[in-house]
C-alpha positions as CSV (number, residue, x, y, z in Angstrom):
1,X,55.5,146.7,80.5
2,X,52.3,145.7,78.2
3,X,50.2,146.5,80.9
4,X,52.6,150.3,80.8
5,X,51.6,150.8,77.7
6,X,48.2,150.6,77.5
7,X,48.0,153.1,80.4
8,X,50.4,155.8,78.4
9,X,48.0,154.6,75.5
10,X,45.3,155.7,77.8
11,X,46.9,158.9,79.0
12,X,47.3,159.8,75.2
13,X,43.9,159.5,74.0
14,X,42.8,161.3,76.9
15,X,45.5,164.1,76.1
16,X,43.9,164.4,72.9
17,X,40.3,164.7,74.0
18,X,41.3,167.2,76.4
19,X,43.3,169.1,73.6
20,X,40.1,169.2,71.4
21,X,38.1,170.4,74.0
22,X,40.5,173.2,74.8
23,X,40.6,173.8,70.5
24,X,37.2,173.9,71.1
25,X,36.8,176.1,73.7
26,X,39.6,178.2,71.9
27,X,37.7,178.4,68.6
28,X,34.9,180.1,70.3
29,X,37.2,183.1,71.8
30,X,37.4,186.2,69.8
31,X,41.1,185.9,69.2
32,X,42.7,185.5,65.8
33,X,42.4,181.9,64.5
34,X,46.4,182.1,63.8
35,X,47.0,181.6,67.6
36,X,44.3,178.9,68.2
37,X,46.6,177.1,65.2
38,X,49.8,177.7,66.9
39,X,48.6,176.3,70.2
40,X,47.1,173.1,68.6
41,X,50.1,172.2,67.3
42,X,52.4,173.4,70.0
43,X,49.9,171.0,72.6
44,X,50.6,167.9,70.1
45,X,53.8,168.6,69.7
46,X,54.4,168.5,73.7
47,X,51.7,165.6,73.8
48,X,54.0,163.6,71.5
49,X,57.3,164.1,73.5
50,X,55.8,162.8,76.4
51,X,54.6,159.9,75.1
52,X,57.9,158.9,73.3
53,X,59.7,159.4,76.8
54,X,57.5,157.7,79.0
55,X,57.2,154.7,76.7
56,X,61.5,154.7,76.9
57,X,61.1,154.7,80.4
58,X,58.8,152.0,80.5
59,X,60.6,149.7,78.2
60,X,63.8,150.8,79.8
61,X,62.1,149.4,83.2
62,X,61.0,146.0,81.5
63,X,64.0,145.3,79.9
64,X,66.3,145.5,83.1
65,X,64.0,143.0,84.8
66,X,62.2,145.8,87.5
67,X,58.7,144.7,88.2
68,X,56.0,146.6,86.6
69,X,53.1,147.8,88.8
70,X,50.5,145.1,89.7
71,X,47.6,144.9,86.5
72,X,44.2,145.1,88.4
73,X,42.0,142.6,85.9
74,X,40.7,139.0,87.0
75,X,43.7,137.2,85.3
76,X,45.3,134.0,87.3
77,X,48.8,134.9,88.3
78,X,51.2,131.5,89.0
79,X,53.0,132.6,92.3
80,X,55.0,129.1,92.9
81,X,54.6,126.1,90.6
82,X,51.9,123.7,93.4
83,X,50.0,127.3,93.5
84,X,47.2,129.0,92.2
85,X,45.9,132.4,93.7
86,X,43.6,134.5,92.3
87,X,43.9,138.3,92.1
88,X,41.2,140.2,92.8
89,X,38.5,141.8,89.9
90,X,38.6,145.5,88.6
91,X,37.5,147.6,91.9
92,X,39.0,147.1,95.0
93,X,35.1,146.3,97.0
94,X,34.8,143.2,94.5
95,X,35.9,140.3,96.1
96,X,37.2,136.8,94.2
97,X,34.6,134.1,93.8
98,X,37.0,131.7,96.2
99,X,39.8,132.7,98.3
100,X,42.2,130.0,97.8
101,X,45.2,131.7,99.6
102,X,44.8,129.3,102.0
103,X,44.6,126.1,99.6
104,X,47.2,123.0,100.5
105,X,49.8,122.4,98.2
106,X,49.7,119.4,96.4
107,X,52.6,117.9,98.2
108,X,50.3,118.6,101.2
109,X,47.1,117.2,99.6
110,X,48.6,114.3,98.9
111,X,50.2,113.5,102.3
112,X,46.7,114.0,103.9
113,X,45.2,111.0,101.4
114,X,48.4,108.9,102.4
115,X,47.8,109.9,106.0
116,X,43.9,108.9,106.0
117,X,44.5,106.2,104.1
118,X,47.7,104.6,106.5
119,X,45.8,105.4,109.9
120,X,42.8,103.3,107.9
121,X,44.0,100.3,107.3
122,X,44.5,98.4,109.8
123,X,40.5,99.0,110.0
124,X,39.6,98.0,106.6
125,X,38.9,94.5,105.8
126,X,38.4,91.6,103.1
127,X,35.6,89.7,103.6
128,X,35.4,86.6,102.0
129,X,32.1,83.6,102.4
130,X,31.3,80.7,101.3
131,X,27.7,79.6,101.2
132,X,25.1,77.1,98.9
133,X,22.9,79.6,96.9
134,X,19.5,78.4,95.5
135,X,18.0,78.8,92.2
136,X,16.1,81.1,90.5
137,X,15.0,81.7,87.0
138,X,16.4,83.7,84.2
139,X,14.8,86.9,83.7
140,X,11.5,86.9,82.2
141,X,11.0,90.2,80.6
142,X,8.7,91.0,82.9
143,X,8.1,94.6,84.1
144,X,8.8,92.9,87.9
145,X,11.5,91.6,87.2
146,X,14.0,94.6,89.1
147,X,11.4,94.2,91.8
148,X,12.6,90.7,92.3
149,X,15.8,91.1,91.3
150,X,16.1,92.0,95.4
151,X,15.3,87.9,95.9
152,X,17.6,85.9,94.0
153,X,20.8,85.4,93.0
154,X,22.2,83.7,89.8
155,X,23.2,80.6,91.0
156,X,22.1,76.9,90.1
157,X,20.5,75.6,93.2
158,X,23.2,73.0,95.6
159,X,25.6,74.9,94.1
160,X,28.5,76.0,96.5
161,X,28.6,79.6,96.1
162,X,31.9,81.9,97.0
163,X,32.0,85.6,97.1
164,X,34.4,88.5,98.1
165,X,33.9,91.8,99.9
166,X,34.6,94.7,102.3
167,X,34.3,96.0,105.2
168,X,35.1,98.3,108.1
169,X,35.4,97.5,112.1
170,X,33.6,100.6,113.7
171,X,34.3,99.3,117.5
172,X,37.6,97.6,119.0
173,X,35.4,94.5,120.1
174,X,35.6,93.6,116.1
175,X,32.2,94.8,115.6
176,X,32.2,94.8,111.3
177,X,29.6,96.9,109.0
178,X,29.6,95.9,105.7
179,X,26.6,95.1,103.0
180,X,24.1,92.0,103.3
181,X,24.6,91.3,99.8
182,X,27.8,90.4,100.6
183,X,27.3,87.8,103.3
184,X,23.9,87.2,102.2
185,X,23.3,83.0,102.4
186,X,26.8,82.6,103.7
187,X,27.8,79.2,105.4
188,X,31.3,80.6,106.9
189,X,32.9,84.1,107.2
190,X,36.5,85.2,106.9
191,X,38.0,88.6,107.6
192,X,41.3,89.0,106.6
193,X,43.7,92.2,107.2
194,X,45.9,93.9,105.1
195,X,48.7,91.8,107.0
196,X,47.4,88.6,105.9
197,X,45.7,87.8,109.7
198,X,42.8,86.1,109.4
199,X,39.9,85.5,111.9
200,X,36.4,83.6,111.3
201,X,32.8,86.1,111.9
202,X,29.7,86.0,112.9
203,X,26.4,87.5,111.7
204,X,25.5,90.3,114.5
205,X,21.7,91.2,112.9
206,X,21.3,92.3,108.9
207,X,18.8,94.5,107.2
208,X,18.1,93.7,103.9
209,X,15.9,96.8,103.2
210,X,19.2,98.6,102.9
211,X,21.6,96.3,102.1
212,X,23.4,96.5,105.4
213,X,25.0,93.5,107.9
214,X,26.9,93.7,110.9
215,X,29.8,91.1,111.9
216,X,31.9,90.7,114.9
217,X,35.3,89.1,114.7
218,X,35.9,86.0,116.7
219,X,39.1,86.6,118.5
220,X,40.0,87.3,122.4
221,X,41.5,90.8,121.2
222,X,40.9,94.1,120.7
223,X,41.2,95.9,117.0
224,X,41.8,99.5,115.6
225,X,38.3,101.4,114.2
226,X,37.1,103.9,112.4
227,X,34.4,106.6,113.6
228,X,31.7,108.0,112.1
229,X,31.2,111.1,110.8
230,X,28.2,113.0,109.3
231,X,27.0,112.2,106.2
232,X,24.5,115.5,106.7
233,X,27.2,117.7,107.0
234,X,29.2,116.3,103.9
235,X,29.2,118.7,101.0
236,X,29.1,118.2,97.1
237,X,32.9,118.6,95.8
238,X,34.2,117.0,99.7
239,X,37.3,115.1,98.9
240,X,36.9,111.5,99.6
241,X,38.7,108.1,99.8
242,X,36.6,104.6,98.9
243,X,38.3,101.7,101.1
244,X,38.1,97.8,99.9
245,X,39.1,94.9,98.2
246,X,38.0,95.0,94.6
247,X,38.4,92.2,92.2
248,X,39.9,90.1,95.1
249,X,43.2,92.5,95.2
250,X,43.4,93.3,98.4
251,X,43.5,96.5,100.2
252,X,42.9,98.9,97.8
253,X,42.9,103.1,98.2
254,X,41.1,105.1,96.0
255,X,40.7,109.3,95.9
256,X,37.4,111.2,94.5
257,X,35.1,113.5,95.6
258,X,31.4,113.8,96.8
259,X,29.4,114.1,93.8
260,X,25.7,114.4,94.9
261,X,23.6,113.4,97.7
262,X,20.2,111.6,98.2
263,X,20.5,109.8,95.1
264,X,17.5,107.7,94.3
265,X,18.2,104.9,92.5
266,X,15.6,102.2,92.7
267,X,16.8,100.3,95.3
268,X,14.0,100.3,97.5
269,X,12.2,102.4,100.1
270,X,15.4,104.1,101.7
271,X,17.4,105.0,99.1
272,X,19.2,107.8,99.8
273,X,23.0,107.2,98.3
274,X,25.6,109.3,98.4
275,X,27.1,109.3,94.5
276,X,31.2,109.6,94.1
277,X,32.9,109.4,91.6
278,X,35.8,108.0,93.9
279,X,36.0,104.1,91.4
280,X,34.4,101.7,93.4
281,X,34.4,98.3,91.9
282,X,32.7,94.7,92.3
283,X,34.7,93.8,96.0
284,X,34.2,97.4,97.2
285,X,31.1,96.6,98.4
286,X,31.0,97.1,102.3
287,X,33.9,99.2,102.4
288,X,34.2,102.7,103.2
289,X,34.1,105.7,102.0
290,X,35.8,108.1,104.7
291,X,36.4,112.2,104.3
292,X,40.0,113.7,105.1
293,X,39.4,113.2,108.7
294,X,39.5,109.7,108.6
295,X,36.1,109.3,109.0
296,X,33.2,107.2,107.9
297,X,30.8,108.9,105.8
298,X,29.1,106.1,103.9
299,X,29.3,102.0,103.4
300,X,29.7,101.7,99.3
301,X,27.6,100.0,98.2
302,X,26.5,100.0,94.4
303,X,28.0,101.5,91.0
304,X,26.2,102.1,87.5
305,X,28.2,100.9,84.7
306,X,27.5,98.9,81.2
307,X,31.1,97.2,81.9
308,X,31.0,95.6,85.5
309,X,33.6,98.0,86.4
310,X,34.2,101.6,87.4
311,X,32.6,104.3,85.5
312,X,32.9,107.5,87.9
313,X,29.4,106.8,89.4
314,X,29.5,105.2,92.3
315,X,26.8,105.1,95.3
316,X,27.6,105.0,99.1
317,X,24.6,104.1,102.1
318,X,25.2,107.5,104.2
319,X,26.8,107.1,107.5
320,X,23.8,108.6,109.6
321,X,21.5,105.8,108.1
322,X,24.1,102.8,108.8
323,X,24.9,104.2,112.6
324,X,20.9,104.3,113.4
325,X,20.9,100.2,111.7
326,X,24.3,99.3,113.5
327,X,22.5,100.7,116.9
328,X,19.8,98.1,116.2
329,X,21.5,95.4,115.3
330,X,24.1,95.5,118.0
331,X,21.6,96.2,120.6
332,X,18.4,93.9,119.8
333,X,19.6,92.2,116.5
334,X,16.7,93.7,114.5
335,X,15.6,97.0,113.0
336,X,12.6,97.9,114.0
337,X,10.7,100.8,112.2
338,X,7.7,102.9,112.0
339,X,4.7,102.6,109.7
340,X,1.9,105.4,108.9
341,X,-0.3,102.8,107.2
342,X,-0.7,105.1,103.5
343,X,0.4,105.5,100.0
344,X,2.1,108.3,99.2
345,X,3.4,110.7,96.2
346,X,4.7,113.9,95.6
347,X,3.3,116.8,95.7
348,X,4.1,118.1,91.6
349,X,3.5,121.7,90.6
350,X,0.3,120.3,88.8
351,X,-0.8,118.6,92.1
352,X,-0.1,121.8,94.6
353,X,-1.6,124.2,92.1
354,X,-5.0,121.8,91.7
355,X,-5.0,121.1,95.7
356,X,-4.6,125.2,95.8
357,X,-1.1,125.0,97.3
358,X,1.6,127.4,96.1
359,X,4.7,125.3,97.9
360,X,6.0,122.0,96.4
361,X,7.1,120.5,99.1
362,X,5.6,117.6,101.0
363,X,3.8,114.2,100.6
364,X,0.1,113.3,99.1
365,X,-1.9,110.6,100.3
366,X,-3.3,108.8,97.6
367,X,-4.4,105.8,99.7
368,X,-5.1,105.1,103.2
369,X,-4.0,101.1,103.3
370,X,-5.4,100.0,106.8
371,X,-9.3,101.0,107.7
372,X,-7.8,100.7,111.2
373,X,-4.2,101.3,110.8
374,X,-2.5,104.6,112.6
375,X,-3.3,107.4,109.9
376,X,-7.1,106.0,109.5
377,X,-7.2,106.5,113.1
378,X,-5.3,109.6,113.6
379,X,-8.2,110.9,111.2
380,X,-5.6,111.6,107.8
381,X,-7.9,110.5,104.5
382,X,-6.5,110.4,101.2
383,X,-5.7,113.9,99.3
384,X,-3.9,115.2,102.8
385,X,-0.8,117.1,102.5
386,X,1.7,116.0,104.4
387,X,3.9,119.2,105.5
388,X,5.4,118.1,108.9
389,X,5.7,115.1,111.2
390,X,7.6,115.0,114.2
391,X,8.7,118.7,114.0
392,X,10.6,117.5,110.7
393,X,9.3,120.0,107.4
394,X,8.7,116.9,104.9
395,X,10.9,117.8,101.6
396,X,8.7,114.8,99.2
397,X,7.3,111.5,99.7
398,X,10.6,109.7,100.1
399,X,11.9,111.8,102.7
400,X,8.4,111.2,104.5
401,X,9.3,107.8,104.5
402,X,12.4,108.1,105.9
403,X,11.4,110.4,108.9
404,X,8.4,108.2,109.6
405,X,10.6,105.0,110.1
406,X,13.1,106.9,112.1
407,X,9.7,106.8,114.6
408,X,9.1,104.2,117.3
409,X,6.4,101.8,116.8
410,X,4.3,103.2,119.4
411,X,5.1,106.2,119.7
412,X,2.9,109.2,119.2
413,X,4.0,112.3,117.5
414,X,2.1,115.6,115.7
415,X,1.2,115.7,112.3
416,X,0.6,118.8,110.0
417,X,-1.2,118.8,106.7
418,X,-3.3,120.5,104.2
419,X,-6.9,120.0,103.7
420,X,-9.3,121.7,101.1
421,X,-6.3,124.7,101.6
422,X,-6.4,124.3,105.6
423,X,-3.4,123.7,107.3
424,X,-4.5,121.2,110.0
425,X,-2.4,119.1,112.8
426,X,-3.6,115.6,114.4
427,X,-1.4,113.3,116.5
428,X,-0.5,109.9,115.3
429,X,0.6,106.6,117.4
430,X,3.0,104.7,114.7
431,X,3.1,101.3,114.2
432,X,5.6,98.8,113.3
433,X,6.2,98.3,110.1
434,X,6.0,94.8,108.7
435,X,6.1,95.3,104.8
436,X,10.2,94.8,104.9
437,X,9.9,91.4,106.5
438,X,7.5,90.5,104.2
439,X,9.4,91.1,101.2
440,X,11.8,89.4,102.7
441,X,11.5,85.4,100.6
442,X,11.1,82.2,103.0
443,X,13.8,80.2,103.8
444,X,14.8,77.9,100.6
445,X,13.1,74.3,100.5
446,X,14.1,71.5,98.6
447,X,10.2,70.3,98.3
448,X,8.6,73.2,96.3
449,X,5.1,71.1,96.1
450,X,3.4,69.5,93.0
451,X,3.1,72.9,91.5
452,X,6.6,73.4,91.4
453,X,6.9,77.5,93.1
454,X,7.3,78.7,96.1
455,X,5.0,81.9,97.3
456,X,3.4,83.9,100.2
457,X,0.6,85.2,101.2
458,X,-0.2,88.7,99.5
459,X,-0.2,91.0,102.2
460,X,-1.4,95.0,101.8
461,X,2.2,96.6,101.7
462,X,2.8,93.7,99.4
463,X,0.7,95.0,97.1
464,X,0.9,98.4,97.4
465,X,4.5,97.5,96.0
466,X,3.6,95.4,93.5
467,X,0.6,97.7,92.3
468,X,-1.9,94.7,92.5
469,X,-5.6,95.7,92.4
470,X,-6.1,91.9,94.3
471,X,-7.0,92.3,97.7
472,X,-5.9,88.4,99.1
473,X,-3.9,85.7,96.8
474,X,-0.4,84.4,96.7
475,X,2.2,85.6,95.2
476,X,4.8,83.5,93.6
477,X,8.5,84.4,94.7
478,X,10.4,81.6,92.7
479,X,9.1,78.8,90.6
480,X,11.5,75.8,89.4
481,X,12.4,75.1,86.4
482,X,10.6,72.7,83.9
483,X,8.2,72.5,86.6
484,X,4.6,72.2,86.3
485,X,4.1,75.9,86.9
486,X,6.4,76.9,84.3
487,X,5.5,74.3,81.8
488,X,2.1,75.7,81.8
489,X,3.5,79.7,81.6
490,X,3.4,80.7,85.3
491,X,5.5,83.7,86.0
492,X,7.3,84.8,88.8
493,X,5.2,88.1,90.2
494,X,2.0,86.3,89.1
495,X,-0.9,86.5,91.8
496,X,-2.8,83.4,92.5
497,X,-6.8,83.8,93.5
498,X,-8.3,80.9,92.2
499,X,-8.4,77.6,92.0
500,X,-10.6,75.1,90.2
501,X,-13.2,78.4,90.7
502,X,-12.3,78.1,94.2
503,X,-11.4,81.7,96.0
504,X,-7.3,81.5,97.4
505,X,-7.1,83.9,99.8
506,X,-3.4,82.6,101.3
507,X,-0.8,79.7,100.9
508,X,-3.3,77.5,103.0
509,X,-6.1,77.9,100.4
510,X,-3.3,76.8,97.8
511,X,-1.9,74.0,99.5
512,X,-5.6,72.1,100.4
513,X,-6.8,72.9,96.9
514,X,-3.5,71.2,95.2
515,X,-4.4,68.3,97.5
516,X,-7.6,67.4,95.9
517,X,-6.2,67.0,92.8
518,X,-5.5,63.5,91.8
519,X,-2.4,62.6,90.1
520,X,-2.5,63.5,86.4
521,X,-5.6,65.8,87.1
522,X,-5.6,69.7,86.0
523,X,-5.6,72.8,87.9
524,X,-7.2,76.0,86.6
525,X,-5.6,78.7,88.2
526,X,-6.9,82.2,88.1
527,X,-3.9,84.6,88.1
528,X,-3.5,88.6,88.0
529,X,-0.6,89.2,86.0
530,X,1.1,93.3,86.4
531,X,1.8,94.3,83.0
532,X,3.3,97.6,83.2
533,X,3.3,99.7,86.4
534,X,-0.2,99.8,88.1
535,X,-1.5,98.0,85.2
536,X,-2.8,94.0,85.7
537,X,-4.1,91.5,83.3
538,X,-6.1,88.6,84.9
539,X,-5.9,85.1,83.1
540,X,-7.2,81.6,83.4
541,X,-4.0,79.3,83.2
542,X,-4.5,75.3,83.4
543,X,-2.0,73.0,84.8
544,X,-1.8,69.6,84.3
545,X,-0.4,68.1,87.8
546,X,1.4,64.6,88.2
């Protein structure tokens, strides 16, 4: 009826412009003025009746309850209570931002989640282990200290250590994915179902570099599993269900949807998460996070929060990353990856435009690590642009990392680059990169020497990641406490390259130097300490040694 009105209202103001045009038009004719009057009046006069009847009529219609005429304007009209269409904008070739005709109700959205989540749990496991955990010590304010936050665990050494998780069978032999943080340094493994049925695991393989482990279920049976789907195809805004056991409650359903992807979050050289705001809390870990068709689409595996709990910002391992591990591990037990042998960064705006680029996208060598090493060899040098390997367009420096371990040691693919402005190509033979394993610590000892820490040998990749300027050392990866090392300030991250004036090029060095000190004699240690990012101090410490 509104919508009526404004029309007549329209149709009226129209009538009136029209009417003064024709006054207008009238004035100008060389007829007495008398009758120009007389038809002024005698068109409002008609103007006005027709108004006064067609707004009757109008109300007329709205008051017995006939519908008015569709209103063509972007408003949202409420068609049944569970729906919401949108009508279409003011010309008929304009077509609404989303068509959601089609849209579930929410009685239909919400049997889907039940559905996923019942054909899903019979699937989705606890995980719970039982281990001794050693020690480590409190953190020292150092800038390393999220570097080796990676290592160690608050525990007290000896100390029987239980912990709770997730996880997901992905074959009916009871093959299990869930994270290695969760069965990291465990003695014994239980799975337990939703029913209550419980079964003791093994450790299939684990790859710490991105926090993933696969179990297999010790029982003569077979089990219900879930398949993967594509975590490249997932798109922002997907609805999505996070699987687990948080807190120790048991199987536990939550809804969310795909907030972002390739989230980099400090984790390491693969990150590459998949954020949801689907609440993932401590448990979760190693459970899944499926779409609505039942698949897996990422292992969850970390959350940001100032509480310990769920804050909307939760991080899954995509599921095209954990099937390539699984693969590995099932197969040969280890992951094996590729290795270029240089340092990388992005290519910024300030970089391309002083290399003479126009594009942003690909990967600077700043360093070439290895004189002999597969880039040095394949001819690259330090201020290349790395644009392509493998037939893969490289989008920055972590994506080139990525792609290049996705490569078989060994193998030999094309390269393209930029030089002085010239796009080049070069074929490179990867090979196998070793800089995971040797971030990985040595096995715990209960004999950490007279010194009192516990270190290896400081390789190239080492540090590269640390951002040592030290070309041979040892680095120290734990140290006891109210030990000798600490007594006399020794931090963990510190590099070791002297002793008593002596060069220490590895752990050997160390050891044979430490054995020709007599009992109650002192060892001067020369150390590089990193201060803040690429930034090292070096300092003579003394220790006194019993």
């Amino acid at each position: 009826m509104v919508q009526t009105k404004w029309r007549i209202l329209v149709k009226l103001s129209q009538a009136q412009f029209v009417e003064k045009e024709m006054t207008d038009n009238h004035e100008r004719r060389p007829e007495p003025r008398k009758h120009s009057n007389l038809g002024r009046v005698a068109a409002l006069g008609f103007g006005l009746i027709g108004v006064l009847i067609a707004l009757a009529v109008a109300t007329g219609r709205g008051a017995s309850g006939a519908p008015n005429p569709p209103a063509h304007n972007s408003s949202v009209q409420l068609d049944e209570p569970s729906q919401v269409r949108a009508t279409q904008s003011t010309t008929p070739a304009e077509q609404p931002l989303v068509d959601t005709d089609d849209l579930p109700t929410v009685d239909k959205l919400s049997r889907a989640f039940a559905a996923v989540a019942s054909k899903l749990e019979p699937a989705v496991v606890n995980i719970f282990t039982e281990g001794t955990e050693r020690a480590r010590r409190p953190p020292s304010g150092t800038p390393l200290d999220d570097f080796f936050e990676r290592f160690f665990r608050d525990q007290p050494e000896g100390q029987r250590r239980r912990s709770l998780g997730s996880g997901v069978i992905v074959d009916p032999r009871g093959y299990v994915i869930t994270n290695n943080h969760v069965i990291e340094n465990a003695d014994e493994i239980e799975v337990r179902f939703s029913d209550q049925t419980r079964y003791q695991a093994e450790v299939i393989g684990t790859d710490p570099a991105t926090d993933l482990a696969v179990l297999r279920i010790d029982a003569d049976r077979t089990f219900a599993y879930v398949d993967f789907g594509s975590s490249e195809n997932t798109m922002v805004g997907e609805w999505v269900l996070a699987m687990g056991n948080p807190f120790g409650f048991g199987h536990t359903v939550t809804a969310g949807i795909v907030s972002a992807k390739g989230r980099l979050i400090g984790q390491g050289s693969y990150d590459n998460f998949i954020q949801t705001d689907a609440a993932i809390n401590p448990g979760n870990s190693g459970g899944p996070l499926v779409n609505m068709r039942g698949e897996i689409i990422g292992i969850n595996s970390n959350i940001i929060s100032s509480s310990g709990g769920n804050m909307g910002i939760g991080f899954a391992i995509p599921s095209d990353m954990t099937r390539k591990i699984y693969d590995q591990l099932v197969s040969v037990g280890k992951v094996t990856r590729g290795w270029l042998g240089v340092s990388i960064q992005n290519l910024t705006p300030d970089l391309a435009r002083s290399f003479g680029l126009s594009g942003q996208k690909g990967a600077v060598i700043s360093e070439i690590l290895e004189p002999n090493g597969p880039a040095a060899k394949a001819g690259l040098e330090a201020g290349d642009i790395i644009v392509e390997l493998n037939g893969v367009s490289i989008e920055s420096n972590n994506h080139l990392v990525h792609i290049v371990a996705d490569v078989r040691p060994d193998e030999t693919v094309p390269v393209k680059f930029y030089r002085d402005g010239e796009l080049r190509t070069t074929d490179v033979t990867m090979a196998l990169r070793t800089i995971d394993a040797n971030l990985t610590p040595e096995p715990p000892t209960q004999d950490r020497g007279r010194l009192g820490i516990s270190g290896q040998n400081l390789s190239d990749e080492l540090a590269t990641e640390l951002g040592a300027s030290s070309a041979a050392g040892v680095v120290l990866m734990d140290i006891d406490q109210d030990g000798p090392g600490e007594d006399a300030g020794l931090r963990r991250g510190d590099i070791i390259i002297e002793a008593n004036r002596q060069p220490v090029r590895n752990v050997d060095d160390l050891q044979r130097l430490i054995g020709e000190v007599p009992a109650g004699g002192d060892l001067l240690l020369r150390i590089e300490r990193i201060v803040s990012g690429q930034q090292s101090s070096f300092l003579w410490i003394p220790v006194r040694l019993e």
